[in-house]
N, C-alpha and C positions, 0 to 999 in steps of 0.2 A: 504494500500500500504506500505510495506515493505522498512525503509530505512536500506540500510547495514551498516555497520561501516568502510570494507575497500573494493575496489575494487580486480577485480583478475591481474590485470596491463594488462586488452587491453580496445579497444576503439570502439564506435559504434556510427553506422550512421544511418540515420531514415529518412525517407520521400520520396516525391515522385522522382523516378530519372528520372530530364530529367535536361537540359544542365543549365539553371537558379538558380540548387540546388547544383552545383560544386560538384556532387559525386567523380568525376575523382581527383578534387582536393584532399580532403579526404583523398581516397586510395592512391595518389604519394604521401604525408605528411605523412602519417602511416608509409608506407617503409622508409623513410627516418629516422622518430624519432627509428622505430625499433619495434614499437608497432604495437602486433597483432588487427585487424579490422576486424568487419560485418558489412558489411553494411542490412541495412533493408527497405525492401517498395517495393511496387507498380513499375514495369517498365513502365514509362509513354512516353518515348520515345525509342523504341527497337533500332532504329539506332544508338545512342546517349549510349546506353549502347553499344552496341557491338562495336564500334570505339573508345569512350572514356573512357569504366568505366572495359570491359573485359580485354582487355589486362593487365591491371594491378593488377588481382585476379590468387589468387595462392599464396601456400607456407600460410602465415599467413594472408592474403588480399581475404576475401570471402567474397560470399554475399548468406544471409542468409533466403531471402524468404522475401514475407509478413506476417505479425504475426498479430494476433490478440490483441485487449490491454493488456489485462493481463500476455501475452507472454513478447510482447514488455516490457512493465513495469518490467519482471522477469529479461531483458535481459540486461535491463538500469542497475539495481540495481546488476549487479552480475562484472558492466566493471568499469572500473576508469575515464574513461574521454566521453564523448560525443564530437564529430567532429558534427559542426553546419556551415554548406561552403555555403549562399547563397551567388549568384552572381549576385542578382539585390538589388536594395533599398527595403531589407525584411521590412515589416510595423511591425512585431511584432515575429514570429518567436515561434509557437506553438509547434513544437521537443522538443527545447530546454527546456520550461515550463515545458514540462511534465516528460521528464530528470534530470533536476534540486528537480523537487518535489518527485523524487526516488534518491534525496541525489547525484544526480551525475554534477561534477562542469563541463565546455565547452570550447571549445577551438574553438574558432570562428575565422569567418574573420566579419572583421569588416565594415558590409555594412547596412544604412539605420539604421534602428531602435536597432539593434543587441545590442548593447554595454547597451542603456538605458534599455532593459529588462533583460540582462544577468549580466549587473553591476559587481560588484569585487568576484562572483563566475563563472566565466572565463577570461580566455586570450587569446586575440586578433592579428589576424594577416591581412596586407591588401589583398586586393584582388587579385588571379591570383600568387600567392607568396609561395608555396610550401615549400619552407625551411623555413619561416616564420612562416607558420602555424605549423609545424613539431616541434617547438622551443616551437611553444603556447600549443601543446599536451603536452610537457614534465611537461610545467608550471602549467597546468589546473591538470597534477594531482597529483601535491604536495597540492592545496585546498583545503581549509575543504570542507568534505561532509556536517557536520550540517548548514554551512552558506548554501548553494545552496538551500537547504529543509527549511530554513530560511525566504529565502528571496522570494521563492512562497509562502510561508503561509500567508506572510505581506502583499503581493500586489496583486498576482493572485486568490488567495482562493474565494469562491464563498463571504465569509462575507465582504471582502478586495472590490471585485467589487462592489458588492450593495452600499457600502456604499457609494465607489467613483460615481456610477452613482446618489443616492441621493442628495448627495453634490451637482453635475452639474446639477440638476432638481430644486434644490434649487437656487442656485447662478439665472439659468434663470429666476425664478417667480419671485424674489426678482429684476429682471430685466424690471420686466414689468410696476416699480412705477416710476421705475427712468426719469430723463429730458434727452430728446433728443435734441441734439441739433437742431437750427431751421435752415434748411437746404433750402435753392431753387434753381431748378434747370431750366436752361434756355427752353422754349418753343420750342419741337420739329417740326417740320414741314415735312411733306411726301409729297417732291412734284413730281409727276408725270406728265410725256408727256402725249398728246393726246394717242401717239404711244404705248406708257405703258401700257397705260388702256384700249386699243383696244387688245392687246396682253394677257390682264388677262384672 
């Protein structure tokens, strides 16, 4: 996988679009910062696209199909910033990873888990905040590309997980010498009507 050394100055989006992944956000923050945007993926909610996410395509603001990975990956490595907009408590945020490890830094909002995996190769804006996020585009991509590609090599790369899942397999076994404390707990009782147990 190819990292580039500088982007072409526009921006891309990735994943599935349905209303929880703030496509629509995205695209209003792109026209405002002034930077060209694709969006990319799967239309997973067609109402949701066509009310929220069409009207705002046009001019510099397109959406670009689903791509296969290696497209995708060609697509990350050739823009300067990744729009990463989820609108729930993302747990971890798989776009971004795979963005990042094609040297490209993000400019997120900042929900759930976003910030701990994206750390200081993006910038963050809160949620539902359009000019906000437009601000976080500009910023995400004065970044270094090598820190982004950096800092999935340390934590997400497949050596990086083993290890950390070894470590938690160890800490548990080394768990099972240890004293528990002596705990008791008060005697339950299930008491039942005649009426109850005729009704079972």
């Amino acid at each position: 996988m190819a990292v580039f050394a500088s982007g072409d100055g526009s921006a891309v989006w990735a994943g599935r679009i349905t209303p929880t992944k703030g496509t629509h956000l995205a695209a209003q923050a792109a026209r405002i910062a002034g930077v060209p945007l694709t969006l990319f993926g799967v239309i997973e909610h067609r109402d949701y696209f066509e009310a929220e996410v069409k009207p705002h395509l046009g001019g510099d603001v397109r959406y670009g199909g689903h791509l296969a990975g290696v497209d995708l990956a060609q697509a990350f490595g050739r823009a300067s910033v990744l729009l990463f907009t989820p609108l729930w408590d993302e747990p971890f945020g798989l776009a971004a990873i795979e963005a990042m490890a094609c040297g490209l830094p993000v400019a997120a909002i900042d929900q759930g888990a976003v910030r701990e995996v994206i750390g200081d190769s993006g910038a963050y804006a809160p949620p539902n905040d359009p000019d906000a996020l437009a601000r976080a585009i500009l910023t995400a991509m004065t970044l270094p590309r090598a820190a982004a590609r950096a800092r999935v090599e340390a934590r997400f790369s497949i050596r990086a997980m083993v290890d950390g899942y070894e470590a938690l397999y160890a800490e548990a076994v080394a768990a099972r010498e240890a004293d528990w404390p002596n705990l008791a707990y008060a005697p339950h009782q299930l008491r039942m009507t005649p009426a109850a147990i005729a009704g079972a």
